[in-house]
C-alpha positions in Angstrom: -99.7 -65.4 69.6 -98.2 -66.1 73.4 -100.3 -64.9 75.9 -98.3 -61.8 77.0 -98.8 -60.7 73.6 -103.0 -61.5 74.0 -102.5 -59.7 77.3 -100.7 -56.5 75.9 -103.7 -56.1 72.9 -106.3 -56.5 76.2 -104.5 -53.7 77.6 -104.6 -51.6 74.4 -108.2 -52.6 73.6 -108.9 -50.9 77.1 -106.8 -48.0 76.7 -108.5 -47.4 73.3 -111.7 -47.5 74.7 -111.0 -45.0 77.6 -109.2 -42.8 75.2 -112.6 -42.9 73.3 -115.2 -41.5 75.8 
């Protein structure tokens, strides 16, 4: 995994978790 990619699933992970509460 390159690190844009690690970047773009820290993105998600924090747009999941905002979508959440």
């Amino acid at each position: 995994m390159s690190e844009d990619e690690f970047e773009n699933c820290l993105k998600d992970a924090k747009h999941m978790s905002e979508l959440a509460y």
